[in-house]
C-alpha positions in Angstrom: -20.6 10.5 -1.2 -22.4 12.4 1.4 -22.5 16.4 0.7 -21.1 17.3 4.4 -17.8 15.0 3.9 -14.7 16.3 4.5 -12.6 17.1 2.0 -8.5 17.9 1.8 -6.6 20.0 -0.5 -3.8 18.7 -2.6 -1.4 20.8 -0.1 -2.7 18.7 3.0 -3.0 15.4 0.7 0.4 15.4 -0.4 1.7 16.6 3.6 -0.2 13.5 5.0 1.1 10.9 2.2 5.0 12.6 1.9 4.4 12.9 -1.9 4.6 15.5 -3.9 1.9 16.8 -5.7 2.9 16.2 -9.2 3.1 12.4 -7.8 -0.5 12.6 -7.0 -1.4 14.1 -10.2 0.4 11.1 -12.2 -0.9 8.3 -10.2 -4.4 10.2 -10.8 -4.1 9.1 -15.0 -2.7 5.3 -13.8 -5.4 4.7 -11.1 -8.5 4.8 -12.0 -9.9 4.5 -8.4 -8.1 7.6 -7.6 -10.4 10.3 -9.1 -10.7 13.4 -6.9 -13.1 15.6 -7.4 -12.5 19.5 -8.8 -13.8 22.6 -7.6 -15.4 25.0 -10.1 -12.1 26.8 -10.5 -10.1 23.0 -10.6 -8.6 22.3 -7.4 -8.3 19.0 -6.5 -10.2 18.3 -3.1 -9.9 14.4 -1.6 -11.8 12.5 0.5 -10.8 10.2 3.3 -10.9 7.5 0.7 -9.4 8.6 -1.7 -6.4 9.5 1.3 -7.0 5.7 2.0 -6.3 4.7 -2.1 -3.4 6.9 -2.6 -1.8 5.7 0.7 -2.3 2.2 -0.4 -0.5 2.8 -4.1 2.4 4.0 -2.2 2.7 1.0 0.3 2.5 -1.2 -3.1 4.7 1.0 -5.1 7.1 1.5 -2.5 6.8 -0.6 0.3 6.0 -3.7 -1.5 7.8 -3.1 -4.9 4.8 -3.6 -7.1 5.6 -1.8 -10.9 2.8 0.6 -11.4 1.0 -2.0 -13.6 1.2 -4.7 -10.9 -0.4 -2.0 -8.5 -3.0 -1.3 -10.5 -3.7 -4.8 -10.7 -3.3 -5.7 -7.0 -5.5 -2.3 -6.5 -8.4 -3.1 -9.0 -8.3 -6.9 -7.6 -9.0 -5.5 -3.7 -11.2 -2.9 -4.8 -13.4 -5.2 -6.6 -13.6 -8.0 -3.6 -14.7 -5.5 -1.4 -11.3 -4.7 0.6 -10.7 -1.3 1.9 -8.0 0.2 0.8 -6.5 1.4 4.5 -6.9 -2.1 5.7 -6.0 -4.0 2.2 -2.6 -4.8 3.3 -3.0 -5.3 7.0 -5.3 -9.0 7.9 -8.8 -8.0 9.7 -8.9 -8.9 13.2 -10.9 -11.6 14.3 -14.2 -10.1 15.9 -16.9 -11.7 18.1 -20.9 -11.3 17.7 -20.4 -7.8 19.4 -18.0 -6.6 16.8 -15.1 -6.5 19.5 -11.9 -8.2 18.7 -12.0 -11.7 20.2 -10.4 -12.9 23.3 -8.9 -16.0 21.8 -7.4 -13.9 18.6 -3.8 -13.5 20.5 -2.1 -11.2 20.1 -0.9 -9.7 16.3 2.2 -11.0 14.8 4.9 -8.5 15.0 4.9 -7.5 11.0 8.3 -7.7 9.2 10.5 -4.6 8.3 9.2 -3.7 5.5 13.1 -1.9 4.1 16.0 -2.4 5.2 17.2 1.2 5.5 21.3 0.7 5.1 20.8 -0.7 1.6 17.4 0.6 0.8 15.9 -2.8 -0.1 12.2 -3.7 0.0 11.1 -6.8 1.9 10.6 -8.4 -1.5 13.9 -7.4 -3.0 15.4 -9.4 0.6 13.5 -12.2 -0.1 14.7 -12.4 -3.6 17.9 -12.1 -2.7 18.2 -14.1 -0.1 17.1 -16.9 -2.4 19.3 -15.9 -4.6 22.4 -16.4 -1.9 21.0 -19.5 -0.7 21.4 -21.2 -3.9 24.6 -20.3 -4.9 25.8 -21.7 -1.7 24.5 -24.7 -2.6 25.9 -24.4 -6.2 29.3 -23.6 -4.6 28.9 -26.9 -1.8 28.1 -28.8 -5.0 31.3 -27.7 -7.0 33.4 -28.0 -3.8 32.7 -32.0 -3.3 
């Protein structure tokens, strides 16, 4: 870490995220990626990284609907092939020899809603269920001829 980084208070942290502190401070003892540093008199400070980490649990925790176990798994797991964690969830653009995104790359694909915000489901929880209600229609065409 270079000594002229910036670093961010818990306060800020917590602002930029929309967790609470005591939130940060408990994913801190699950997460071992997430370690902050402490000033002599304990304060947490962050670094952009560790912004980038804690963002990331929280797309996986809440976003994605990972338990914390899974997260740490699916965290540890990108971590150790080299994957950011800001752009873990998000496929790298295609780039050319210049390092520009390529012409022929099209455009993105429009991602999914990620909740559905009238019944607070996660986009996994939808696909689950709508598995779920696709087979007991067929249970129910099955029982009906």
């Amino acid at each position: 870490m270079a000594a002229n980084e910036k670093r961010f208070k818990i306060g800020d942290v917590c602002k930029q995220a929309d967790v609470q502190p005591y939130v940060l401070r408990y994913w801190e003892t699950e997460f071992p990626a997430l370690a902050p540093d402490k000033t002599g008199g304990g304060q947490r400070t962050y670094t952009q990284r560790d912004i980038s980490v804690i963002l990331r649990i929280k797309e996986l925790l809440y976003t994605e609907g990972f338990t914390i176990a899974g997260a740490k798994k699916k965290l540890e797991g990108e971590l150790r092939d080299g994957v950011e964690p800001a752009t873990a969830a998000k496929p790298a653009a295609k780039a050319s020899a210049g390092g520009a995104p390529a012409a022929d790359a099209g455009p993105a694909p429009e991602p999914a809603p990620s909740v559905i915000i009238e019944r607070g489901l996660t986009a996994r929880q939808q696909k689950i269920l709508a598995e779920t209600r696709d087979e007991l229609r067929a249970l129910l065409e099955m029982l009906s001829a």
